[in-house]
MARKOLVEX-139759 format. One record per residue: residue in one letter; x, y, z of N, C-alpha, C in turn. Coordinates in steps of 0.02 Angstrom, whole numbers, plus 50000, padded with zeros to 5 digits. Layout:
! MARKOLVEX-139759
AXYZXYZXYZ
...
//
This chain:
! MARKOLVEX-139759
X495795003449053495774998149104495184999549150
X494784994749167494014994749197494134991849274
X494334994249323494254992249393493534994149435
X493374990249449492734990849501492884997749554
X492535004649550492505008249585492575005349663
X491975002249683492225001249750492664995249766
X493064996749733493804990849768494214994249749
X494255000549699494765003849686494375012149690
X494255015649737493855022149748494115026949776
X494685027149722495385034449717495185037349659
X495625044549667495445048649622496195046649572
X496005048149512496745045449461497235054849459
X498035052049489498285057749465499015054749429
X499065060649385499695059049316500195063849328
X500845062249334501285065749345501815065049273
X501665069349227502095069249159503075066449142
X503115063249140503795058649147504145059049080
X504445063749048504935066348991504105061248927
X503685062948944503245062048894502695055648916
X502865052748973502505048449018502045048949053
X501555045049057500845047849125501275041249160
X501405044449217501665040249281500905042449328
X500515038149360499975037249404500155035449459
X499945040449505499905039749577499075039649605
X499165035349665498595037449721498755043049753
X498415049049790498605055449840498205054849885
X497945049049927497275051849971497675054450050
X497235059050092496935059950159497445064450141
X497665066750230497765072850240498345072950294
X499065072450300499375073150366500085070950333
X500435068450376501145065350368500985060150314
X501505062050267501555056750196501745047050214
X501355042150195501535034950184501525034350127
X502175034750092502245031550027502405024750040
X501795021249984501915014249990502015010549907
X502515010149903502805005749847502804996549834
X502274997649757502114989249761502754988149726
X502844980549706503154976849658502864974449609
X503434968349593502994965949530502684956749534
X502094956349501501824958549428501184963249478
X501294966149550500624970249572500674976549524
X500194980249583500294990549550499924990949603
X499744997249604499295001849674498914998249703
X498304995149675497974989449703498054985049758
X498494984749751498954980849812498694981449870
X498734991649871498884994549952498194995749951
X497624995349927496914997549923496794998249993
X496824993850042496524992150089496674996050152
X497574997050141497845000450186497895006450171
X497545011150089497515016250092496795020650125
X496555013450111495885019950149495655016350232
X496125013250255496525012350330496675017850368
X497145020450311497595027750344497485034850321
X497115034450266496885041150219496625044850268
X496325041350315495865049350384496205052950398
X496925049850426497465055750470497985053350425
X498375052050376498965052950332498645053450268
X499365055150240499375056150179499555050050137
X499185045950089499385041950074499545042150006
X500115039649974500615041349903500575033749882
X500245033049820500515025049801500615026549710
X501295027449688501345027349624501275018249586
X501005019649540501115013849491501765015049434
X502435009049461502935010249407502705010849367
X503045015549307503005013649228503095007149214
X502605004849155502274999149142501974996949186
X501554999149239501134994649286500694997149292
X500004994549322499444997549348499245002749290
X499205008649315498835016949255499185019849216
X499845018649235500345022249215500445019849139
X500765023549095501075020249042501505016049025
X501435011348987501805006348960502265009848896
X502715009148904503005012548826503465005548815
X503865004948774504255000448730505085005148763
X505504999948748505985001248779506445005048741
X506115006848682506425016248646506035022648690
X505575021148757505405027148769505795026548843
X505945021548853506045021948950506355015648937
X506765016149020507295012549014507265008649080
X506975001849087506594997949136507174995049176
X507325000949211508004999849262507865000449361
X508024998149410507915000549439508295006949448
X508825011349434508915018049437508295023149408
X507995020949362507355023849315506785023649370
X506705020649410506295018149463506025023749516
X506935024349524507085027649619507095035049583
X507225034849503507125043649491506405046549479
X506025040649468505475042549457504895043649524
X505295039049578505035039049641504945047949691
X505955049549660506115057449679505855061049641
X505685061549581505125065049558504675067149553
X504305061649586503575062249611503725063449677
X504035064349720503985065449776504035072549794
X504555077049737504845081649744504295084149708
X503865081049659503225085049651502885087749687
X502775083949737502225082949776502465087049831
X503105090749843503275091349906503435090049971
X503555081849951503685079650015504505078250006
X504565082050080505215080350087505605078850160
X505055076150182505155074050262504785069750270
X505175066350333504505063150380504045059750344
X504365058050317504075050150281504185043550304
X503555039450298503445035250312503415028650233
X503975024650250504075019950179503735013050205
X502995012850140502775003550147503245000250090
X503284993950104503804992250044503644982350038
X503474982949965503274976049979503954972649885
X504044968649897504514965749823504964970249803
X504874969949732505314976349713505334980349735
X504604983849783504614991249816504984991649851
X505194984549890505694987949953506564988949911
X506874987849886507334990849843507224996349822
X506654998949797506545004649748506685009949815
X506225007249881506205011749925506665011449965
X507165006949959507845009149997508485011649968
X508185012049899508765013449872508665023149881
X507905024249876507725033449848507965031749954
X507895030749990508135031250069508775033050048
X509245028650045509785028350035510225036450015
X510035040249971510005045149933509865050349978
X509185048750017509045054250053508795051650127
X509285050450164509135046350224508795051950293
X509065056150272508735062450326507875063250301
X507665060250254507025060950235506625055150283
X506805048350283506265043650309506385044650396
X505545043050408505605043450472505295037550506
X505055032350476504825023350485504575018950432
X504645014050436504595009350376504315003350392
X504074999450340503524995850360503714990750307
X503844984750312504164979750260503854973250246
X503594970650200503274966750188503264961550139
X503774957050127504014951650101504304954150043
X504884957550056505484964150002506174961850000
X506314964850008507244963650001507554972949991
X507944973750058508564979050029509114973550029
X509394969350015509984965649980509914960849939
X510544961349909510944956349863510544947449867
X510424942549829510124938349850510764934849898
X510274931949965510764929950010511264922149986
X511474920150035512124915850021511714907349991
X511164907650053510924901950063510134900550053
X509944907749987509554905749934509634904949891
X509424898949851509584898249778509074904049738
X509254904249678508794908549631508194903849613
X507564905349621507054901649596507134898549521
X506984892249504507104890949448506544894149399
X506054895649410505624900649374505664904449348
X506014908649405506254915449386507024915649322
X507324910149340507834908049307507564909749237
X507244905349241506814902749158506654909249130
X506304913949179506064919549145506654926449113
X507044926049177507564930049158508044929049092
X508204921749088508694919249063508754914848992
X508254914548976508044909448927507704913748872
X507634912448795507374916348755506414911148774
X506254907948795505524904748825505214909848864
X505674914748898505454920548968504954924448919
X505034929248876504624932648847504104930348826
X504194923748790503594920748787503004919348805
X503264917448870502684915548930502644920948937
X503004926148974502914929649025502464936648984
X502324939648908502424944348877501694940948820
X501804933848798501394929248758500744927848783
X500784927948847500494922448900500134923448958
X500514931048975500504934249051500454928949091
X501104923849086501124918449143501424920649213
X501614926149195502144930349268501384932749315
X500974936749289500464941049318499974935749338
X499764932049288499244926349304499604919549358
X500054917749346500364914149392500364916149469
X500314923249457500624925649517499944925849581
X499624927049539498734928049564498584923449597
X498924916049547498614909949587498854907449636
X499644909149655499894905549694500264908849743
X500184918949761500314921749816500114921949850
X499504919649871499184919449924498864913549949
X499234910250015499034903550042498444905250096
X498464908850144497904908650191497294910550138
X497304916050094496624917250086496534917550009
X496524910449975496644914049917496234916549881
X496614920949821496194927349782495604923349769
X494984929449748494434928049743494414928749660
X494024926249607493974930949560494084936449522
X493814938749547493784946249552494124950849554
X494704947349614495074952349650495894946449578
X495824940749551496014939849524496274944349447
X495664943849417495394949849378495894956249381
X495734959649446496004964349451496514965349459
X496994960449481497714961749497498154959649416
X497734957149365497914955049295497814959449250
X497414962749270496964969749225497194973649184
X497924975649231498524980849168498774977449111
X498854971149140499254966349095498924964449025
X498714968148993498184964448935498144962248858
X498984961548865499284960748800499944962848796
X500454959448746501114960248727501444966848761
X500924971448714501424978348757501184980448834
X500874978348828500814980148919501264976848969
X501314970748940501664966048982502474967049003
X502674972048972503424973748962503534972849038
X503334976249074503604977249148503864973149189
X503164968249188503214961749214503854958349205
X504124956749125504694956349114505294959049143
X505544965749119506094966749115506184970249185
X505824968349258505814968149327506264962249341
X505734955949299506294950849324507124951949279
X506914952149245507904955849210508184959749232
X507934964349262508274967249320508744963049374
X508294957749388508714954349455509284955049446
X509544958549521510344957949503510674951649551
X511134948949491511264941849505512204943049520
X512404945249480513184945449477513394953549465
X514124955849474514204961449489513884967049409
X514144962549352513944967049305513224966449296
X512724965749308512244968149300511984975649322
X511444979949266511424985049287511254987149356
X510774982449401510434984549449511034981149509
X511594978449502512044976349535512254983849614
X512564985949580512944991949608512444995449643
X511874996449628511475000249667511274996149711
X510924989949728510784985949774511364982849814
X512014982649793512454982449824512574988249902
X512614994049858512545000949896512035003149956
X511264999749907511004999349974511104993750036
X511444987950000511514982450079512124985450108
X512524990050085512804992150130512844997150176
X512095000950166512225005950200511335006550229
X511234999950222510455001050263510295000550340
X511064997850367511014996950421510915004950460
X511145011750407510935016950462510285019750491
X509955014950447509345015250457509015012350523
X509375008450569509505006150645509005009550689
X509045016350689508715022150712507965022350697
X507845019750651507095022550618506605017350645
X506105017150665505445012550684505445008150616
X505495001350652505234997350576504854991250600
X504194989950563503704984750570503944979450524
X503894974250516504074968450468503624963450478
X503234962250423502534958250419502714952950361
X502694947950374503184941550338502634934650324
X502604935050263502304927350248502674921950227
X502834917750271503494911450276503234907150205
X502614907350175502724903250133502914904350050
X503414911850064503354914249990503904910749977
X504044907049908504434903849891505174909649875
X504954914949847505484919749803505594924449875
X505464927949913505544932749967505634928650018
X505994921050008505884914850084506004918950157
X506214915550190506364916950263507014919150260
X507584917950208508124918050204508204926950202
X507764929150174507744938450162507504939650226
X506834936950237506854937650321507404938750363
X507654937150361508334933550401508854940650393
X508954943450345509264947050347509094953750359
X508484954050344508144960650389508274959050468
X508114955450490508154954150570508984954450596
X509314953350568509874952750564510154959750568
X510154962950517510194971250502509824975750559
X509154972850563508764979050615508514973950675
X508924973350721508754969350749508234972650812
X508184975550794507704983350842506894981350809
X506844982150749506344976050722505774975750766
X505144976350742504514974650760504364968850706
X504214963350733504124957250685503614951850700
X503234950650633502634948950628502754942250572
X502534935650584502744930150535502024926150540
X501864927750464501394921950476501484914550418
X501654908550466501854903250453501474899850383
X501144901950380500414898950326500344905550269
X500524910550278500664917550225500994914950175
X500844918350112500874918950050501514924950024
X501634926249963501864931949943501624937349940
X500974938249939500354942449962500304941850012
X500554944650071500414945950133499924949250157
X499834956350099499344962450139498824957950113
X498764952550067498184948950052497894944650119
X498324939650105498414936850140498074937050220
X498444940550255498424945650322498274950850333
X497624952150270497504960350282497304962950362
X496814959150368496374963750449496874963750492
X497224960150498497854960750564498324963750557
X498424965150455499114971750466498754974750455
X498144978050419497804984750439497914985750492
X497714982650583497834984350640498564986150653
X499104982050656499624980950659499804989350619
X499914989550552500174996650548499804999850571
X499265002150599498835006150641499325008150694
X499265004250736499745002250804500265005950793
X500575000950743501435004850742501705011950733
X501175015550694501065021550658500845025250734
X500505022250775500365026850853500655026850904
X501185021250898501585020550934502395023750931
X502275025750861502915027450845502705035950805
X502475041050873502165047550817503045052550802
X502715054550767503135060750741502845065450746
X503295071050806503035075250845503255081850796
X503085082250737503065088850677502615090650636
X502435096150636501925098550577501755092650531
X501285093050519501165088750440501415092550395
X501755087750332502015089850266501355089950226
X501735096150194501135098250134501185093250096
//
């Protein structure tokens, strides 16, 4: 996969996964921000806000399996769950040595992935930064996108989504309302995706959705809406683009609801790509929040 050095000007690291290259970003130097994309993104995502914060933190951005650098395997090698997710999240973390005083970005799927590895180890986070995600269950008074329907639910989903890369390419065109993608930056957010087997991820993310109790990813996202409220305590920024159709206001709503302590940022004309979207103002904005809210301890190795 060919990314333009200067839009992507990290060093590549592989953390071996029962026979897997799982790829992380590691830049700067201080208190750890792990920032977790979703899907159909990968690392790319956080480009902007990693070399934002790389001077004085440490910045962590893994690419799930099947996304971004990491390997794609077929679903005899790995098992495209979110539990597979949050172990692979503690894995690399526990690689890396961090085990404090962390700071969680969390945008789509990431914010699940990252409240669920919270959840587990809640004495670990120490502020969070949320950006058109979900820690719960879909709410009362959203319907399920009919899209997503289609993709999850229908033998047509693989098609498009795996045939087609209509999930990744779709997504390019229509997450971002204030500024939309350029080319380029099109290009690049499609890049992993470059055929049948790559595309697995994209997929079986949305099959994941947990819709009703028996689904696999049910019980765990259950677990975390119930126990994210202890999180009350912790500094949290919330940077919100009202016009994402799938993350609406309705998830909004329940973050504010839950943390009503909440630092909150809405922009009316925002996309599902927010950090797109609104980069220069949440570059500032987590700047801010991150100085306003220090943690008075050693830096983690």
């Amino acid at each position: 996969m060919n990314i333009d050095p200067a839009l992507y000007p990290f060093e590549h690291h592989y953390l071996d996964r029962n026979g897997l290259r799982y790829h992380y970003v590691d830049e700067g130097r201080g208190l750890p921000v792990v920032m977790l994309h979703g899907n159909p993104t990968w690392s790319f995502y956080y480009r902007n806000l990693v070399q934002e914060l790389s001077s004085d933190h440490r910045t962590i951005v893994p690419d799930h399996i099947g996304c971004g650098f990491s390997d794609k395997p077929g679903d005899d090698r790995y098992e495209y769950t979110l539990n597979s997710r949050v172990d692979d999240l503690e894995a690399l973390l526990d690689h890396l040595g961090i085990h404090r005083d962390i700071t969680l970005v969390l945008h789509d799927w990431g914010g699940m992935i990252g409240m669920a590895f919270a959840t587990r180890y809640p004495e670990r986070i120490r502020r969070l930064v949320v950006l058109n995600t979900s820690a719960f269950l879909l709410p009362p008074k959203k319907a399920f996108p009919a899209a997503l329907w289609l993709v999850r639910n229908t033998p047509l989903g693989p098609l498009l989504v795996r045939g087609f890369n209509a999930f990744s390419w779709t997504a390019a065109q229509i997450c971002c309302k204030r500024r939309p993608l350029s080319r380029v930056l099109k290009k690049a957010y499609t890049a992993p995706y470059r055929n049948w087997a790559d595309r697995i991820a994209t997929l079986r993310f949305v099959q994941d959705i947990p819709l009703a109790p028996g689904d696999p990813a049910y019980a765990i996202c259950e677990d975390v809406e119930r126990n994210a409220a202890q999180f009350r305590d912790r500094p949290m920024l919330i940077c919100w683009g009202e016009k994402d159709f799938v993350f609406s206001t309705e998830f909004l709503d329940r973050w504010t609801e839950t943390f009503p302590q909440a630092e909150v940022h809405r922009w009316p004309d925002g996309g599902h790509y927010i950090l797109e979207d609104a980069s220069d103002e949440i570059l500032k904005l987590v700047r801010q929040f991150l100085a306003e809210h220090p943690l008075e301890v050693a830096a983690a190795s």
